[in-house]
C-alpha positions as CSV (number, residue, x, y, z in Angstrom):
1,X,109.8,103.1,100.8
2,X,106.6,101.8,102.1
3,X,107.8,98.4,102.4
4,X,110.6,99.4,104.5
5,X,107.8,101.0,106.5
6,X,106.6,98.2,107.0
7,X,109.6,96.3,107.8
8,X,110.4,98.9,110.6
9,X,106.9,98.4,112.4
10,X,107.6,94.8,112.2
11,X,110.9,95.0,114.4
12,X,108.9,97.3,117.0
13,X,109.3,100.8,115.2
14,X,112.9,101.5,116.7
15,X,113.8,105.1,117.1
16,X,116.4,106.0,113.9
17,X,118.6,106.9,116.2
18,X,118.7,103.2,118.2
19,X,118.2,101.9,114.2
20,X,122.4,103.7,114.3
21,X,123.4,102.7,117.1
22,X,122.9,98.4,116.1
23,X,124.7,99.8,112.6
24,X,127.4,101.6,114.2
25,X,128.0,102.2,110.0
26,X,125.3,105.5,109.5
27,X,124.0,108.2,111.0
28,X,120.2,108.5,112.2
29,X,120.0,111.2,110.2
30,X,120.6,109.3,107.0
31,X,119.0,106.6,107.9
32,X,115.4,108.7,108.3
33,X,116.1,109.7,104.5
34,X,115.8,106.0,103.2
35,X,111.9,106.3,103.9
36,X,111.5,110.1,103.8
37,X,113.8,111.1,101.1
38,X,112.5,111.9,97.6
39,X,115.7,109.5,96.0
40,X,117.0,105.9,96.2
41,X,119.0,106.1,99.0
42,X,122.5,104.0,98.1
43,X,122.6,100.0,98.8
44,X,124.9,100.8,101.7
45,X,122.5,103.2,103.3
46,X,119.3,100.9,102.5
47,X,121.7,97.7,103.8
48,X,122.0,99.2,107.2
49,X,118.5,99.9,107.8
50,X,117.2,96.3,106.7
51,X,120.1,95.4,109.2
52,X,118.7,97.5,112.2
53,X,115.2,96.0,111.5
54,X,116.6,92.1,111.3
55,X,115.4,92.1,107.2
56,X,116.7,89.5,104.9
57,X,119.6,91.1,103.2
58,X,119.2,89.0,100.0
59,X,115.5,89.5,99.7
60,X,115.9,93.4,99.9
61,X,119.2,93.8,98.1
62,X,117.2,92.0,95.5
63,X,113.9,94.6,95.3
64,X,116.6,97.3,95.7
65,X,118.3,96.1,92.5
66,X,114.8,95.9,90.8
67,X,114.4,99.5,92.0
68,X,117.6,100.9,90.2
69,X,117.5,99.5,87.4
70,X,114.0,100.9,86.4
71,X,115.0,104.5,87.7
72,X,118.2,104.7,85.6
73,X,116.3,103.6,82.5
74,X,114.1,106.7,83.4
75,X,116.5,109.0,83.4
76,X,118.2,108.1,79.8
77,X,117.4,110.1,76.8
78,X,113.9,108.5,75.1
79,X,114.3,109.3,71.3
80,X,111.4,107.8,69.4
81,X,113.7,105.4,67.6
82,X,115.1,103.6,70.9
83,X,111.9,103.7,72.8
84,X,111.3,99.6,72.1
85,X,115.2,99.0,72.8
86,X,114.9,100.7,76.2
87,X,111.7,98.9,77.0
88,X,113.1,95.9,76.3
89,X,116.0,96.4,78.3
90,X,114.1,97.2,81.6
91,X,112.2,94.2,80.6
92,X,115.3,91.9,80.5
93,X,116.6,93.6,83.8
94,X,113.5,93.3,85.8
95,X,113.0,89.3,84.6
96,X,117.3,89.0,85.6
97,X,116.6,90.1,89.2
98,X,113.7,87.4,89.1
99,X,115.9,84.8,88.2
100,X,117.7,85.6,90.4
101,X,115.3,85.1,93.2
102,X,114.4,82.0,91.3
103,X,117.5,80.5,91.6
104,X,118.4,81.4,95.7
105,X,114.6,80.0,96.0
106,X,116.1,76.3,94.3
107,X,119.3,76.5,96.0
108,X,117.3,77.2,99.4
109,X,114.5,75.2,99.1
110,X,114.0,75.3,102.7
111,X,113.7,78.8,102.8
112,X,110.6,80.2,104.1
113,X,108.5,83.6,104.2
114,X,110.1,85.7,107.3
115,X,106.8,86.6,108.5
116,X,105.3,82.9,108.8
117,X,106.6,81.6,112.0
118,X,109.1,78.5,111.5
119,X,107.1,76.2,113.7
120,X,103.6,75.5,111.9
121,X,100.8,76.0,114.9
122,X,102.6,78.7,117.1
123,X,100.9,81.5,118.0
124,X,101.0,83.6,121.2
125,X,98.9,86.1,122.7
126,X,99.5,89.1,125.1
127,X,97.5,88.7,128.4
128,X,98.3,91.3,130.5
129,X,100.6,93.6,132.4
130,X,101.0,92.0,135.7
131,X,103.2,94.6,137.1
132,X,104.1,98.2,136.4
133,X,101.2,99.5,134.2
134,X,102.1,101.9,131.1
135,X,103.6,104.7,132.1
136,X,104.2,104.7,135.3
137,X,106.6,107.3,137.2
138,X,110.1,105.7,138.3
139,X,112.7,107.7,140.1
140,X,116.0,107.7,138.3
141,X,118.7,105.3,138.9
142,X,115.9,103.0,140.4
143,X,115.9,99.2,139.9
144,X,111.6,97.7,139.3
145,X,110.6,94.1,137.9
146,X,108.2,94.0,134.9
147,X,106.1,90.7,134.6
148,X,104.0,90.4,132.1
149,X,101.4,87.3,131.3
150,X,101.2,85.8,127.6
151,X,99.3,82.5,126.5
152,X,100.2,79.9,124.1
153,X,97.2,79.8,122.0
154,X,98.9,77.7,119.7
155,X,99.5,74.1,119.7
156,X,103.3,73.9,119.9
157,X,104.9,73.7,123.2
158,X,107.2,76.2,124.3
159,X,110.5,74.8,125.1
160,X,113.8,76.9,125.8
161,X,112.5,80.3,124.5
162,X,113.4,84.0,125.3
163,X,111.9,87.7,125.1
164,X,114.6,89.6,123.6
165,X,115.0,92.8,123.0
166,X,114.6,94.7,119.7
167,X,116.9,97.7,120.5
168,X,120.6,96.2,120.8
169,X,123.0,97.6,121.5
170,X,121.4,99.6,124.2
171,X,121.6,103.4,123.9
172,X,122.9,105.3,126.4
173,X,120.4,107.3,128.6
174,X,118.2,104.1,128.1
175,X,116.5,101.8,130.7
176,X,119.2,98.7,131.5
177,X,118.3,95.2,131.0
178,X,119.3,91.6,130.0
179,X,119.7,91.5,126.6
180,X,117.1,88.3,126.9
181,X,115.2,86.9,129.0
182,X,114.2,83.6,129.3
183,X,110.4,82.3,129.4
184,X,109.3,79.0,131.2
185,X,108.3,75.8,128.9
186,X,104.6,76.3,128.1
187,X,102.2,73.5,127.1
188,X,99.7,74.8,124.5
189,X,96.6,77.0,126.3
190,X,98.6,77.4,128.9
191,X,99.2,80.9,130.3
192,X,103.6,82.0,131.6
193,X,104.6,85.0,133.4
194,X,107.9,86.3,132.2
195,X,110.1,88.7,134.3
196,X,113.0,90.9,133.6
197,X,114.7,93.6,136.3
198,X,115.1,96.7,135.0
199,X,117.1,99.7,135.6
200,X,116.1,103.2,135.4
201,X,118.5,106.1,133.8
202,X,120.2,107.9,136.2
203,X,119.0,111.2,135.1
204,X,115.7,112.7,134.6
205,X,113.4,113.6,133.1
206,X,113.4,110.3,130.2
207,X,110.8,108.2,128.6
208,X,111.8,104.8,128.2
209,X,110.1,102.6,126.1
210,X,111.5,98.9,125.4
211,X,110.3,96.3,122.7
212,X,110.6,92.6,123.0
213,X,109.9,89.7,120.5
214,X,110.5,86.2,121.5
215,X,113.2,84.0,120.1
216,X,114.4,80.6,120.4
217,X,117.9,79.2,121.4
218,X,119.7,80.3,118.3
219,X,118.1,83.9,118.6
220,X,115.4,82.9,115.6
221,X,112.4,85.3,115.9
222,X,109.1,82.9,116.6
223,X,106.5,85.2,115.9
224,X,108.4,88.0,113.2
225,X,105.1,89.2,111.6
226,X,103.4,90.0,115.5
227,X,103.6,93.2,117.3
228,X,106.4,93.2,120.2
229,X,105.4,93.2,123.8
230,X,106.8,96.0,126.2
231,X,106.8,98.2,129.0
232,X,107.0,102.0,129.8
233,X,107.9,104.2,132.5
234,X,108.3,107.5,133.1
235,X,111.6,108.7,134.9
236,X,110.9,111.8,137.0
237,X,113.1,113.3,140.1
């Protein structure tokens, strides 16, 4: 459970109920019980809410596995006599689901650790909020531009790249925007302003709150293992 913890503050700590709404498959509800609840939550459940939070599907239906089989030896009947045979048996189970692994790892050797960025020497860095500080009061059904300033500290160039955001599909009562934005080439230590108009709700009062994380032309996250950037507002009549 703390792993998927984890995994959810990596995509930008989505609401639960925005986590359902990019499933369309569970409820919110059901989703908060797969790191809340007191029981392995079924690989259906646990599917959807690596889904919602971009997670490798292999990776965790793997640990998942892991997870389930150690729990079901758990609850068997433990008489003296079959104590080695059941250790055993968790023993071969456990060292199965690493072979598994093993053997995805030789088939994919080019697979890499999703919270390394692909490109070796990128690295970004929030500057500042150039317009429309934290917070700040909107009137609903109003249209504002956010800019905000990052640096490439790296030493990769930025070339056709996007901010895009974490919470898709949008929910409804949520501020409207592109679903990505682009960002202008960069050369390495140099700073870019990126900009993206935004609609307020049309009813008040709301908090809206958007993440973004940058991606390149095929939508592949740059930066997974960094927070997200992104702006609030308040919407008040």
């Amino acid at each position: 459970m703390e792993e998927l913890r984890k995994l959810r503050t990596r995509a930008g700590e989505p609401s639960f109920r925005k986590m359902a709404a990019k499933s369309g498959a569970v409820s919110h509800a059901t989703l908060h019980l797969t790191v809340t609840g007191k029981r392995l939550q079924p690989w259906e459940t646990v599917r959807e809410f690596v889904r919602a939070c971009d997670g490798d599907e292999e990776e965790w239906h793997a640990r998942w596995q892991g997870v389930q089989l150690v729990l079901a030896a758990d609850r068997e009947p433990d008489p003296a006599p079959r104590s080695r045979s059941k250790l055993l048996l968790v023993t071969l189970a456990l060292v199965a689901v690493a072979a598994i692994a093993a053997v995805v790892v030789v088939l994919l050797p080019d697979a890499k650790d999703p919270s390394v960025p692909p490109h070796p020497g990128d690295a970004s860095k929030f500057v500042a909020d150039v317009t429309i500080p934290d917070d700040t009061v909107v009137k609903p059904g109003s249209q504002f531009v956010k800019v905000w300033e990052l640096k490439n500290t790296g030493t990769v160039e930025w070339r056709k790249r996007y901010l895009r955001r974490t919470d898709l599909p949008v929910a409804p009562g949520a501020c409207r925007t592109p679903d990505r934005i682009p960002v202008n080439d960069t050369a390495p230590q140099g700073n870019v302003q990126v900009t993206v108009t935004v609609s307020a709700p049309p009813t008040a009062p709301a908090d809206c709150k958007v993440f973004w994380k940058m991606v390149d032309e095929e939508n592949r996250e740059l930066f997974p293992a960094s927070r997200p950037i992104y702006f609030s507002v308040l919407v008040r009549a």
